[in-house]
Each structure stands twice: as C-alpha cells, then as structure tokens.
N, C-alpha and C positions, 0 to 999 in steps of 0.2 A: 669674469667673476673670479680674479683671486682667491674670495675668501671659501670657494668649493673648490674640493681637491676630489679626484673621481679615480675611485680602483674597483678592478674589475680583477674578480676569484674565481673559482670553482673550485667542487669538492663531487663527491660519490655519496649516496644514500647505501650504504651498508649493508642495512638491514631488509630493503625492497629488492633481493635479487631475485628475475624473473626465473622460469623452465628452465632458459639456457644458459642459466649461471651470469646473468650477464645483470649489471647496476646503473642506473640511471647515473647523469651525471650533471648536475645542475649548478647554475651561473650563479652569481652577485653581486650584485650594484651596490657600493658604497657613493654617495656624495655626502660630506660632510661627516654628518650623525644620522644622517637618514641610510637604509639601508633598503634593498626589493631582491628578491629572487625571480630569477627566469629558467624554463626547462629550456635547457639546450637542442631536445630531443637527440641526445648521445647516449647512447651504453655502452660499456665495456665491463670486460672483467676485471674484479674487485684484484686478480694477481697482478694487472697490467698497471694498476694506477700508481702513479707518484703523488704521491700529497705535496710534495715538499716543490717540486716544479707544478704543478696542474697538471699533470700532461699524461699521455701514458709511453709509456715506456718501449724501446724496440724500434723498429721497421718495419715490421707486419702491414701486410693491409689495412687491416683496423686500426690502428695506430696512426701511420698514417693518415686516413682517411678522416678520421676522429682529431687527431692534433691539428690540423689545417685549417677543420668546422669552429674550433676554438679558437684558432686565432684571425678566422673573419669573423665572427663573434665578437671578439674584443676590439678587432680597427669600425667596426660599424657602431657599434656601440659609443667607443670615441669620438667620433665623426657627430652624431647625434650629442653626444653630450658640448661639443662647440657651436652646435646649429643653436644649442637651447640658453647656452651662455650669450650667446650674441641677442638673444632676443628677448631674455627674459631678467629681470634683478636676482628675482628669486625661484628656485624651485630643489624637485626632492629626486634622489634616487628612484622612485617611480615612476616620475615624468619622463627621465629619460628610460627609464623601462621602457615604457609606453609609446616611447617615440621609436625608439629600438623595435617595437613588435610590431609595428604599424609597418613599420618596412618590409618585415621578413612573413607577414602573416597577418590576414585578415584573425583579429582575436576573435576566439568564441565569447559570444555572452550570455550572460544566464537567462533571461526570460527568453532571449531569441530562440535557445537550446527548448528551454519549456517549449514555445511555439512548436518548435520539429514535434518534441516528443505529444503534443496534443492532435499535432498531422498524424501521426501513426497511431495511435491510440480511437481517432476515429475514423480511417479505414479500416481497423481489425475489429468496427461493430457489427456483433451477427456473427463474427468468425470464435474468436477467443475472447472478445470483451463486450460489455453489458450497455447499452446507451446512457443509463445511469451513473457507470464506471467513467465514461467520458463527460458528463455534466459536474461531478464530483471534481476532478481532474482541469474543468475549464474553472469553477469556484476559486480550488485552491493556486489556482496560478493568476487569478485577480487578487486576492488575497498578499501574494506576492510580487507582485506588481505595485500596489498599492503604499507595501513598506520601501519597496527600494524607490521608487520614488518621493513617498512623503518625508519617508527618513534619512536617505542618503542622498535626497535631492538630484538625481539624475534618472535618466528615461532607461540606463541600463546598465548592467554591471559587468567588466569582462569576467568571466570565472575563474581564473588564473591571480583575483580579489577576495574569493572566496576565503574567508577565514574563520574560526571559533567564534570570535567576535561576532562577526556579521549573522552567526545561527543563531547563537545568542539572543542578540538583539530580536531576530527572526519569530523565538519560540519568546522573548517578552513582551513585543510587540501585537502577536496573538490570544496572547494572556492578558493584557493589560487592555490596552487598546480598544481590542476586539471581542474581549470578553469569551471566548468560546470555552468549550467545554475540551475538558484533557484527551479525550477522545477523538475530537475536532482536530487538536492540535497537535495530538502524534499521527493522526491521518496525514496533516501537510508537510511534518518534519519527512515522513518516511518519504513520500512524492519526490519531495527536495533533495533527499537522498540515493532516489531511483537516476535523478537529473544526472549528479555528481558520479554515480557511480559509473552512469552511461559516458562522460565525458572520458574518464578516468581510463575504460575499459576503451574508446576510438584513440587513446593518444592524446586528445585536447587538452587534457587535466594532467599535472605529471605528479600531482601529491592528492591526495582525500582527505578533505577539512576538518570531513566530521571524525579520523581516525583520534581517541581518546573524548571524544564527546558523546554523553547520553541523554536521554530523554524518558522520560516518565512512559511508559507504553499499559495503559491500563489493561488490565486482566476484562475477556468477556462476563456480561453480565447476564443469568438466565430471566428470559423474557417470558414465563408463560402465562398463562390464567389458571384460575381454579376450575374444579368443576363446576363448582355452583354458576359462576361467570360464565361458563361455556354453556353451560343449562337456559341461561337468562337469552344469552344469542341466539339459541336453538329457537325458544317460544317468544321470542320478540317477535310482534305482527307491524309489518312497514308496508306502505302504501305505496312508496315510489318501486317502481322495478327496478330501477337501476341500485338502486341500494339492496333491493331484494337481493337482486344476482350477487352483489358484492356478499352478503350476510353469505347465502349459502354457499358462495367459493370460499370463503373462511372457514368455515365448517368443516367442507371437504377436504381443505387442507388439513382439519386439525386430525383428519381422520387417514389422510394420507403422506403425511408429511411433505406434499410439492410446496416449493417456492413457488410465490407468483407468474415469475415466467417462466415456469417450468409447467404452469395449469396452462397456463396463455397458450403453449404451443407444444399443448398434449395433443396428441393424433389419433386417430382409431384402429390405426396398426398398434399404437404402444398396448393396449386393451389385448391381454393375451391370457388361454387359457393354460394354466401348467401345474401337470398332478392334480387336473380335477377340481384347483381354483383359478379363481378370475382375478389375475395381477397386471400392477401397470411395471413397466419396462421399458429403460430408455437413457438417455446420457442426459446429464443437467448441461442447462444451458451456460452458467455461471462458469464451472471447470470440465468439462465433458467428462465427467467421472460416472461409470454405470451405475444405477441404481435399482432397485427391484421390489414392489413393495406389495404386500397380497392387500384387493382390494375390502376393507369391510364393510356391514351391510349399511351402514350412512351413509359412505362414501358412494356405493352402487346406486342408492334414491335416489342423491343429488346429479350423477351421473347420467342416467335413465331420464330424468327431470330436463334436463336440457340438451340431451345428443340429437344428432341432428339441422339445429338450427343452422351451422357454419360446415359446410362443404369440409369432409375429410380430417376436421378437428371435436373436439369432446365438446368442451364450448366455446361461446363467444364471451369473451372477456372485454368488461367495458375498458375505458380508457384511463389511464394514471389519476387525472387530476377525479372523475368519476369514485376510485376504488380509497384514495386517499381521503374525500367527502364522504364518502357511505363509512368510512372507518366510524371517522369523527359522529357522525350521526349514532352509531351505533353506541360506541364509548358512551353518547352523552347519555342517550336513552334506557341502558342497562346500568346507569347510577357508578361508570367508573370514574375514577381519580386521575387515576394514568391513562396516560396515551395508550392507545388503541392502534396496533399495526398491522398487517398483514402478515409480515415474518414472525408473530409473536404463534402462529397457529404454529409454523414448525416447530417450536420451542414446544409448544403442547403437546403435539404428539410423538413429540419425543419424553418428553416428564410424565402426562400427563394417562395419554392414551399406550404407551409401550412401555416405557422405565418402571415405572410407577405398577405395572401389571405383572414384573418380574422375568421381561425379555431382556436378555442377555445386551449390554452395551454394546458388543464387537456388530451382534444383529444389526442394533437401533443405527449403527456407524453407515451399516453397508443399504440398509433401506433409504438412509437420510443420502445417500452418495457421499457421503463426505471423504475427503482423500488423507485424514488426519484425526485420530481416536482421542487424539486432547482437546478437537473441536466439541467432537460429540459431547465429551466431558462437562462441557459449557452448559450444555441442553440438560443437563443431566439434573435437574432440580429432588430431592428425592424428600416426598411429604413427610409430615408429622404420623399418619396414618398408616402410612407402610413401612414405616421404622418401628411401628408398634406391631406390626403385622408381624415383619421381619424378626423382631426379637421375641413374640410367645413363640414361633417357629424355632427360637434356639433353647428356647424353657422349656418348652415341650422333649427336645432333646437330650438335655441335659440332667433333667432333676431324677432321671433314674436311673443315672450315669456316674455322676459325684454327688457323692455323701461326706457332709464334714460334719466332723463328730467334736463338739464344744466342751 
C-alpha cells in the first residue's frame, strides 16, 4: 500500500503526574489521516523528556530502560503495519493498533471487565453488599451489553475504545431507546464509571474517558406518607397473613425507622435496655454504620406480636416477591395513587414520626444510621402544619420584643 504512509510519535501527559512526579508516556499511530493512541506503559519525569527526539534524555537507568521499551515499540508496530499492508487494500491506524496490542497483551474489554467486577460484587453478598446491590448491577450490565452490541455491532469492546462518544451514545441510547428514567440512567452511567475507574486505577486504562463528561445526577426525592395514609394502613383489616405480616412490618418500620433488611435480620440480642428504655441497637446491613433507636409503644405491640416465631430473630419476614405483593395490595386498598414501598416507611419516620415532632436532624441522622447528614436531609420532608407550628412559636416570641411604631 503506497498510498499509507505510517508514523509512529510519542509525547507525555503533563498534566497526569503521579505521587512520584513521574508522567505517563503515550504512543501514536498515524496511517494516512487516521490516527489511534496506545499507552506505552512508560513513565518518566516531565524534567527528563525531549519532545523534540521522543526520547528521554541522559543514561540513567530509566532512561535507558525507557528508550529501548520505545524503540521495540516502534520496530513491532512496523512490522505489524507490513503484515497488514500485505493483506489487507484498506485499513486504519487502529488496525494496526490492534494488531500491535494483540501481540504485546491480551487487551482488556469492557463487558469482560463488567463480568470480573459482577464476580466480585457477588462474593461480597452478606459481607459489604446487598443481593439486591448485585441484581441491580447484573440489569445494568445487560443494559450494556445490549448497546455495544445492537449499536456498535460486536460482542465486545476493548477499553482502551472507550471514548466521550461511545458514553454519549451510552446515556442516549438509555434515554431513547430504553426510555428509563434519569435516575435509572445516572445509576448505569455511575456503574460504568466505577468499570473505568477500576481499569484506570490496575493500569489497564492509561487515560478516563469520562474526564470533562457529565451527566444529569438527579437530587433524592422524599418518599413519605401522610398521617392520615399511615392511619388508613394502621385500620386496614386484610385477610391474608402474609400480607398481614407485610402491613404490620411497615408499620414497625414507620415507627422505627429499620430498612427491610435490617427488620429481616433483627435479633434478640439487638433488643436492649438503656437508661430505663427499651432500644434497638445494631450496624445496618446496607453500610455497617451503628445505629440506635428508642423502641416506641407501636413499635413494642408489633414486636411482642410476633417474637418468638423464628429461633433467635424478632421476626420472620416473608419473602421479597411476598412483601413487594402485600405493598401493592395494600397501596390499592387504602385508595393510593403512588406506589407504595417499603423504604417509604423510613422516609416516615424520619418526616413524619421524628422531624416533624421537632427532634433535632443530627438525632434523626444517627437513629436512621446514615453515614451522611445531607442523606438525612432527603428524608427531611417538613409539613405545612409544623411550619405553622414552628412560626406561632416565633410570634409568640417576638411580639413583646419588637415594637414598630408607624
């Protein structure tokens, strides 16, 4: 192929120097008009480099060692760019990337990377992550799988492809496509991001695609009920038990703030007395962050109500698909609009049963376990009735305080 002519450059990233002052040093493949980058996996320092040769400067061991890695880099790369001329009419600076890497390294690829990280992600169920956390996790990487195939027409992509473009496409492709919701979709970006960052962080990545790309990250929204709505759940009469149990674990939640599996694998040691009350105590399951919450007397009935049944635990908690069905039933039955969740009871009583009563936020942060006072914030829903509350509380103060005289 005369009419490809093939130079091979290199330069320093400047601006990426690591701990030890030291800058990555990365290749380029010109054929033609096409152009591809490759990490050399070389550093040195930014004082040693010549721009003007490639090369770094001196005798030094690094130097040395470093100039030599670059110029079997350039005779292989060569070599591969005549294997590709001999066989092919046409092709691009990337091909011979790619033929080039195929030599020097098994490339990494993105969904295969995904796979690893969904290996690890579901050995650490039970330890530091949720089953749920892993079901999530297996969705959004069909999700992506789905586009790199429908849309980029192959089974995989090496990551060192990874570019603004390809997220792009990524985050329009789950908008359009897919129709999710913005929530949905900065869920899978940030995943995607956890992927790259890991790559980034072992070496396999030498640049981060998403550096100058954003994404919409929507703010939490507060989920609670009203009273009156928690009043209706109270005196709703259900016939099936298993929805019963479901009714009055919501309940208990609104009155104790436990997340589901945090009721699921309450125990009867958490059940402690201190200073003369009877509180639950124990690490959430979610982030093992302690939490501490005085039991009140709802929460004691429902408690009382069913301890016993399951060996060494408070209750027995039916089964996901069980608690997700009694939601629903319950929703329809008490005339709501919205969905009906089980995490909505946290949300309650944190607004609803503590905020809303005029306990201090930092409290409601450290009962809820949360490991972040701008989470609690979330929860923080504050009524129309105790902002009227709140303000005759500053009338009362004031009006025999300041006098203005007209």
């Amino acid at each position: 192929m005369k009419e490809n002519k093939l130079k091979v450059s290199f330069f320093v990233q400047a601006k990426r120097t690591d701990k030890k002052g030291l800058v990555p040093v990365i290749g380029r493949i010109s054929v033609g008009r096409t152009h591809s980058g490759f990490s050399t996996k070389c550093k040195t320092p930014l004082a040693l480099w010549n721009s003007r040769k490639q090369r770094l400067i001196g005798k030094s061991a690094m130097a040395v060692s470093v100039n030599q890695k670059l110029g079997e880099c350039t005779a292989l790369i060569h070599t591969r760019f005549h294997e590709l001329s001999e066989r092919k009419e046409t092709f691009t600076a990337t091909d011979v990337r790619d033929a080039y890497q195929g030599q020097i390294y098994h490339q990494a690829l993105l969904l295969e990377s995904f796979g690893e990280y969904l290996t690890q992600t579901k050995e650490r169920i039970g330890i530091d992550r949720a089953l749920k956390t892993f079901k999530l996790r297996t969705y959004q990487f069909s999700l992506l799988r789905e586009y790199v195939q429908k849309k980029h027409k192959v089974r995989d992509i090496p990551l060192s492809q990874l570019d603004k473009a390809f997220i792009e496409g990524f985050e329009y492709y789950l908008t359009i496509d897919r129709r999710l919701k913005r929530s949905s979709i900065s869920s899978a970006l940030s995943t995607l991001q956890t992927i790259v960052r890991m790559a980034v962080k072992k070496g396999v990545l030498d640049f981060y695609p998403f550096l100058g790309y954003s994404y919409e990250r929507p703010k939490g929204e507060p989920r609670s009920i009203t009273q009156e709505e928690l009043e209706r759940i109270i005196d709703l009469e259900i016939k099936w038990e298993n929805y019963r149990i479901v009714r009055d674990l919501f309940v208990f939640s609104c009155f104790s703030g436990l997340a589901i599996s945090d009721v699921r694998n309450l125990r009867e040691e958490n059940i402690v007395l201190e200073e003369g009350e009877l509180c639950i105590k124990g690490r959430r399951i979610k982030t093992k962050t302690p939490y501490r919450v005085q039991v009140l007397p709802p929460a004691q009935t429902i408690m009382n109500r069913y301890r016993g049944i399951r060996a060494g635990f408070v209750f027995d908690v039916p089964t996901t698909d069980v608690i997700l069905n009694g939601m629903h039933y319950i929703q329809r039955n008490i005339g709501m609009k919205t969905p009906l969740t089980f995490h909505m009871a946290r949300h309650t009583f944190a607004s609803l049963i503590t905020l809303s009563a005029g306990v201090p936020i930092e409290t409601v942060s450290r009962m809820l376990g949360h490991t972040n006072l701008r989470t609690t914030q979330i929860y923080a829903v504050v009524s129309s009735e105790r902002i009227h509350r709140d303000m005759q509380k500053v009338q009362q103060r004031i009006q025999d305080t300041f006098t203005l005289k007209l």
